[in-house]
N, CA, C and O atoms as a printed pandas DataFrame, in Angstrom:
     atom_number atom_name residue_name chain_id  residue_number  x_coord  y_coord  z_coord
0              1         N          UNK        A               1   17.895  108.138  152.807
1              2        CA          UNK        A               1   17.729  107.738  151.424
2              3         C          UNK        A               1   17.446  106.249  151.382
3              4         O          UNK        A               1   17.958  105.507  152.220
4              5         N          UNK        A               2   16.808  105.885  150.626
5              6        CA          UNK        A               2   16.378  104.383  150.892
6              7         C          UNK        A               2   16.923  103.613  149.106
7              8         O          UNK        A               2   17.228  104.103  148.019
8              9         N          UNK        A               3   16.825  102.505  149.547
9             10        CA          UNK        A               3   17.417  102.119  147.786
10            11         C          UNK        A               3   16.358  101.507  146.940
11            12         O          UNK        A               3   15.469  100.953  147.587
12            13         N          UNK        A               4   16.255  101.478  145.758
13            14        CA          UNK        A               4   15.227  100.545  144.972
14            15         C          UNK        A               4   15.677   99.344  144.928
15            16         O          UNK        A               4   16.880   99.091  144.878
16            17         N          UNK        A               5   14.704   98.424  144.942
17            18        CA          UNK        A               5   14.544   96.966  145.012
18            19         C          UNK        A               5   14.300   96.806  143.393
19            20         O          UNK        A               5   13.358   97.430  142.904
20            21         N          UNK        A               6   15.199   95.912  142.476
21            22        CA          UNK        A               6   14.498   96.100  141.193
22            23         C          UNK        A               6   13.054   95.816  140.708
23            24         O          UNK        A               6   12.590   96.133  139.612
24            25         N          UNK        A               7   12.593   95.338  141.443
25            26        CA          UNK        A               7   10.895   95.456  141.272
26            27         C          UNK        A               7   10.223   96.030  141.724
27            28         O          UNK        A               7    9.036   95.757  141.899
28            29         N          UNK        A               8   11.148   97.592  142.245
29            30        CA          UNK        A               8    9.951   98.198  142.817
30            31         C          UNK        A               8    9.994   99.197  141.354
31            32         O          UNK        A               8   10.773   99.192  140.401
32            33         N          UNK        A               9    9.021   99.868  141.607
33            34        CA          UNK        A               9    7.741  100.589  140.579
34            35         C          UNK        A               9    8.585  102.068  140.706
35            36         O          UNK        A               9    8.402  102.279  141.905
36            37         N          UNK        A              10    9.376  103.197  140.232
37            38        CA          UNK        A              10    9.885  104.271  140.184
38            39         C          UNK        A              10    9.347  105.115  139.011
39            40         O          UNK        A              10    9.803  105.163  137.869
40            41         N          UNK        A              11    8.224  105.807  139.550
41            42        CA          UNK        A              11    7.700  106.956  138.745
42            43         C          UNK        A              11    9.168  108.400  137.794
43            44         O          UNK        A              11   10.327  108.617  138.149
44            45         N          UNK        A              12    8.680  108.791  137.067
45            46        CA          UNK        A              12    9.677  109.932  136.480
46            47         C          UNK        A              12    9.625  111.002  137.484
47            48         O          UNK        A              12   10.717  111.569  137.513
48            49         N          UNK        A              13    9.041  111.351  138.066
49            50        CA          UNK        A              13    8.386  112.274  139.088
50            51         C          UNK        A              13    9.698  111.890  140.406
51            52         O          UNK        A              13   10.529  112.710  140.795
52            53         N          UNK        A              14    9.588  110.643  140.833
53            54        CA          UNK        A              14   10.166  110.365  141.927
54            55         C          UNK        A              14   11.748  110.012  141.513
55            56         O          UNK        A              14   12.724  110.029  142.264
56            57         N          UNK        A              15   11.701  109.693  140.107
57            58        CA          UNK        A              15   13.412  110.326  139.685
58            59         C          UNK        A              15   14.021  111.229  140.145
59            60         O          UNK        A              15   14.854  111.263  141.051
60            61         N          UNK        A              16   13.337  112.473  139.109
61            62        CA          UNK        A              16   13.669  113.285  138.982
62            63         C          UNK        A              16   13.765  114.179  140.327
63            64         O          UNK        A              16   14.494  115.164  140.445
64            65         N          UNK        A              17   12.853  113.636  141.371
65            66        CA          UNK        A              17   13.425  114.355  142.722
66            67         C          UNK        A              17   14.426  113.689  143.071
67            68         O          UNK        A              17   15.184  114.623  143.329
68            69         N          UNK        A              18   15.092  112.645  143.306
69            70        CA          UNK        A              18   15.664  112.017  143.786
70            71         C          UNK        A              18   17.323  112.654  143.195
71            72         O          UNK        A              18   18.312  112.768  143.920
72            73         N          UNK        A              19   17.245  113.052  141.496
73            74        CA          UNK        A              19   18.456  113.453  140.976
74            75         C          UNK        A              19   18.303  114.678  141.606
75            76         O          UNK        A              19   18.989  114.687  142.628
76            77         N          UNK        A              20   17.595  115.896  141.409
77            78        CA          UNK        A              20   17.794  117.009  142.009
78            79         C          UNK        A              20   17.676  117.591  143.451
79            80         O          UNK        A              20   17.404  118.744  143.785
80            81         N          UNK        A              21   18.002  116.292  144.369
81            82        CA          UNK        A              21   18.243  116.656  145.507
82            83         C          UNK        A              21   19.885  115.893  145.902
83            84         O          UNK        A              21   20.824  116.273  146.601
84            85         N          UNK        A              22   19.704  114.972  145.276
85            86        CA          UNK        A              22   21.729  115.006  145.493
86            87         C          UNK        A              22   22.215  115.288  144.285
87            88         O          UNK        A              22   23.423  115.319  144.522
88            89         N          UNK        A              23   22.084  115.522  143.108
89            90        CA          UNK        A              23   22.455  116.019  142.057
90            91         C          UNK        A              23   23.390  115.438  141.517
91            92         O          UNK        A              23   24.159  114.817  142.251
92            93         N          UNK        A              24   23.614  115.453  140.135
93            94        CA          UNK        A              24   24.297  114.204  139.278
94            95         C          UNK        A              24   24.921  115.201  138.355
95            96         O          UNK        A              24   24.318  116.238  138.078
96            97         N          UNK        A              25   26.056  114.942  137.888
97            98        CA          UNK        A              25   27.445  115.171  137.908
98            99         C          UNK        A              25   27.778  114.094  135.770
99           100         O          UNK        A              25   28.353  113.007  135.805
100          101         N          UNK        A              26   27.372  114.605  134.513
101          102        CA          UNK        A              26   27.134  114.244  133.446
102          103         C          UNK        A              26   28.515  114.886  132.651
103          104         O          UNK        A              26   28.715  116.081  132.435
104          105         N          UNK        A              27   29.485  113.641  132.247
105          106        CA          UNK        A              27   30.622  114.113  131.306
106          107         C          UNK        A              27   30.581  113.233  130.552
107          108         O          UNK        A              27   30.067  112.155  130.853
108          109         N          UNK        A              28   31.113  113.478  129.389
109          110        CA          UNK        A              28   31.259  112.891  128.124
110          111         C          UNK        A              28   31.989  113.952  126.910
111          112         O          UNK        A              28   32.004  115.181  126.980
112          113         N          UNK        A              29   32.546  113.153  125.860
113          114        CA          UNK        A              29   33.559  113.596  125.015
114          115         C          UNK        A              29   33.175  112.984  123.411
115          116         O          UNK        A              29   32.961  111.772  123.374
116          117         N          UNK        A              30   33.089  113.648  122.267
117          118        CA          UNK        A              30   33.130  112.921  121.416
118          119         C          UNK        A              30   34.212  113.274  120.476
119          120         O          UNK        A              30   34.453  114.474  120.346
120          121         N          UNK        A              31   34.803  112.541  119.898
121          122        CA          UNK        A              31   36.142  113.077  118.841
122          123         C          UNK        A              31   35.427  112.201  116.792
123          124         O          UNK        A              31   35.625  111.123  116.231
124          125         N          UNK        A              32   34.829  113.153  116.520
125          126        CA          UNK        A              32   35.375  112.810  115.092
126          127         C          UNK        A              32   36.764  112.656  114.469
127          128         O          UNK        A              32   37.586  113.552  114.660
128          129         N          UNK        A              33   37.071  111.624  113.766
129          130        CA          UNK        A              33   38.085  111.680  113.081
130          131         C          UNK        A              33   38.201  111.022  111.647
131          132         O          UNK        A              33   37.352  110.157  111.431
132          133         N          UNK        A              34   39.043  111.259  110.693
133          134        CA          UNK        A              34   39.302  110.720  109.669
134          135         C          UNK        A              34   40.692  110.703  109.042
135          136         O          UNK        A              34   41.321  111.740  108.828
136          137         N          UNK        A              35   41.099  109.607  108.786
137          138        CA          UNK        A              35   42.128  108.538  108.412
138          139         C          UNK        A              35   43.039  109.065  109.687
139          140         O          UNK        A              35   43.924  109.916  109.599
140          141         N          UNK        A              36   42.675  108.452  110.763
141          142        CA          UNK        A              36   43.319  108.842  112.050
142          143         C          UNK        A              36   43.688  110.237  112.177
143          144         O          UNK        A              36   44.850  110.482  112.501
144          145         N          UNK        A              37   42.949  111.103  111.990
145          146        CA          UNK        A              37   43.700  112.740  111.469
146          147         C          UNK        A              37   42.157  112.957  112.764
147          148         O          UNK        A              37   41.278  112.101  112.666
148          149         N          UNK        A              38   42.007  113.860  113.644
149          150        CA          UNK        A              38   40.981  114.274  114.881
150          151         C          UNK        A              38   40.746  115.740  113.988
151          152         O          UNK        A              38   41.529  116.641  113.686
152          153         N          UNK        A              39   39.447  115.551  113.749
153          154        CA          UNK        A              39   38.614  116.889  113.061
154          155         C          UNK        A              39   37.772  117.576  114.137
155          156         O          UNK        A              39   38.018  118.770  114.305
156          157         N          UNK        A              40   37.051  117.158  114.708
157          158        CA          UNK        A              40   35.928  117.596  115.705
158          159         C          UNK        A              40   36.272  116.949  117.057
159          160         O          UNK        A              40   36.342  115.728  117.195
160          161         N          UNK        A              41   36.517  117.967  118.196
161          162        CA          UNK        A              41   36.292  117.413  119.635
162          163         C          UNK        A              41   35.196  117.780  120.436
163          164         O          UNK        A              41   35.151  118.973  120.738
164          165         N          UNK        A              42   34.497  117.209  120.763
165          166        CA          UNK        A              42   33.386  118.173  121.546
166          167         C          UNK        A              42   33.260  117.131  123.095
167          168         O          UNK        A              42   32.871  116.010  123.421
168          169         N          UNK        A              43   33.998  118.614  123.848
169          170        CA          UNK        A              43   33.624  117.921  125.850
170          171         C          UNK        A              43   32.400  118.511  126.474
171          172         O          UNK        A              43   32.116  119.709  126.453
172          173         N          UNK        A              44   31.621  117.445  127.096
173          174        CA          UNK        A              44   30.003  117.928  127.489
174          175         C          UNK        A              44   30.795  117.811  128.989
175          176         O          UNK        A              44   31.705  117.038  129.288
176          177         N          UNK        A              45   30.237  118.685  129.699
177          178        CA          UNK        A              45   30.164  118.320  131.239
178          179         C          UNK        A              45   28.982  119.668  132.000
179          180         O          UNK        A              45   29.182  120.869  132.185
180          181         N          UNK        A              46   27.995  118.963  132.234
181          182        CA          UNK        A              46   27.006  119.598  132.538
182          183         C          UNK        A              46   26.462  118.699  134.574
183          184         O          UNK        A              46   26.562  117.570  135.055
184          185         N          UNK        A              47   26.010  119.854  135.007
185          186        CA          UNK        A              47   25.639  119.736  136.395
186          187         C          UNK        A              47   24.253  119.587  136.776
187          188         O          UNK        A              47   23.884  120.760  136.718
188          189         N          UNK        A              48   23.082  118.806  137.182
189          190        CA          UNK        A              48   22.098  118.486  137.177
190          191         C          UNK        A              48   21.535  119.147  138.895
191          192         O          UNK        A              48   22.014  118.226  139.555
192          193         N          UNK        A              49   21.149  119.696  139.520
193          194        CA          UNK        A              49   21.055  120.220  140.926
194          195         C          UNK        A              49   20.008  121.146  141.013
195          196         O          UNK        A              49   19.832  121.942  140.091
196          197         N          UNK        A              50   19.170  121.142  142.169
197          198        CA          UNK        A              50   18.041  121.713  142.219
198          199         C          UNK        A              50   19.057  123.092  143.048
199          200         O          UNK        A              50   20.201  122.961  143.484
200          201         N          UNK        A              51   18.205  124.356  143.071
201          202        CA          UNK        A              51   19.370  125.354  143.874
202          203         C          UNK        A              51   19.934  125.399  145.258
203          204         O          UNK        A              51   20.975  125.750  145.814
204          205         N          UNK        A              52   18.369  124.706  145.665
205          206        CA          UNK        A              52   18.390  124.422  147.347
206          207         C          UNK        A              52   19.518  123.326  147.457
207          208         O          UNK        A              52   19.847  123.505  148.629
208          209         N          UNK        A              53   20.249  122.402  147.040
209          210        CA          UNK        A              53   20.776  121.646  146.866
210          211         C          UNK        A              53   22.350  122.262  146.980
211          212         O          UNK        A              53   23.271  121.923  147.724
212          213         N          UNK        A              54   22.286  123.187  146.055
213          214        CA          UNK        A              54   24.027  123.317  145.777
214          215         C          UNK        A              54   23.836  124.939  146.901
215          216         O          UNK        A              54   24.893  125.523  147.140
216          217         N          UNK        A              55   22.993  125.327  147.288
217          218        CA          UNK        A              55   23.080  126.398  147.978
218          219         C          UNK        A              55   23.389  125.779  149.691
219          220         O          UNK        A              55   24.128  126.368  150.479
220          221         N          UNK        A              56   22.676  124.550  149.993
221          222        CA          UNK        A              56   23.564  124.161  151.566
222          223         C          UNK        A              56   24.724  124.317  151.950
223          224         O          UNK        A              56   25.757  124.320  151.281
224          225         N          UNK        A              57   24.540  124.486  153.330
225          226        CA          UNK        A              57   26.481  124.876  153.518
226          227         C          UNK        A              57   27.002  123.264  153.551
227          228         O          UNK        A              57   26.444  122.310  154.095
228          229         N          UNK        A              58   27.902  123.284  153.003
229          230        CA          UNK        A              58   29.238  122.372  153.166
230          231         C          UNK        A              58   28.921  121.561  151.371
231          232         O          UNK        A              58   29.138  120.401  151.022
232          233         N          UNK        A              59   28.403  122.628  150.634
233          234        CA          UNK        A              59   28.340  122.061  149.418
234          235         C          UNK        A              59   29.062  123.214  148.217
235          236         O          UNK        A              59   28.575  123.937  147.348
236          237         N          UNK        A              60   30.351  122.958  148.662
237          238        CA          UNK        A              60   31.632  123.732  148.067
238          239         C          UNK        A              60   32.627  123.416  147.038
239          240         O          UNK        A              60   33.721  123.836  146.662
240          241         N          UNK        A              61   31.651  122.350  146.695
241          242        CA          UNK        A              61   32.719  121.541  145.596
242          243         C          UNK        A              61   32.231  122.111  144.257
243          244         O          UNK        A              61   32.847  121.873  143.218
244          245         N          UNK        A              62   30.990  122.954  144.290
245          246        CA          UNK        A              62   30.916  123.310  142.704
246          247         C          UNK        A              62   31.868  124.751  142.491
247          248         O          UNK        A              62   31.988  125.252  141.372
């Protein structure tokens, strides 16, 4: 794996391989509330992974 230099040039193309071959791992939470009283909770946690990816052996953590 090599790293970006911030001036180097990173196409969407060469992202997006780059996330779906080690795959990225997205959580987040939002809480509405009013007069300190919690109305709405909503937990996101979503998994980003190409199949070949999470199908290698020693990739047992999902």
């Amino acid at each position: 794996m090599t790293l970006v230099r911030p001036d180097d040039e990173l196409s969407l193309v060469d992202l997006l391989d780059r996330l779906l071959a080690g795959g990225v791992m997205i959580t987040g939470d939002i809480t509405i509330s009013l007069a300190d009283v919690d109305l709405v909770h909503v937990s996101l946690r979503a998994l980003i992974s190409s199949v070949q990816t999470l199908l290698q052996p020693g990739s047992d953590d999902v």
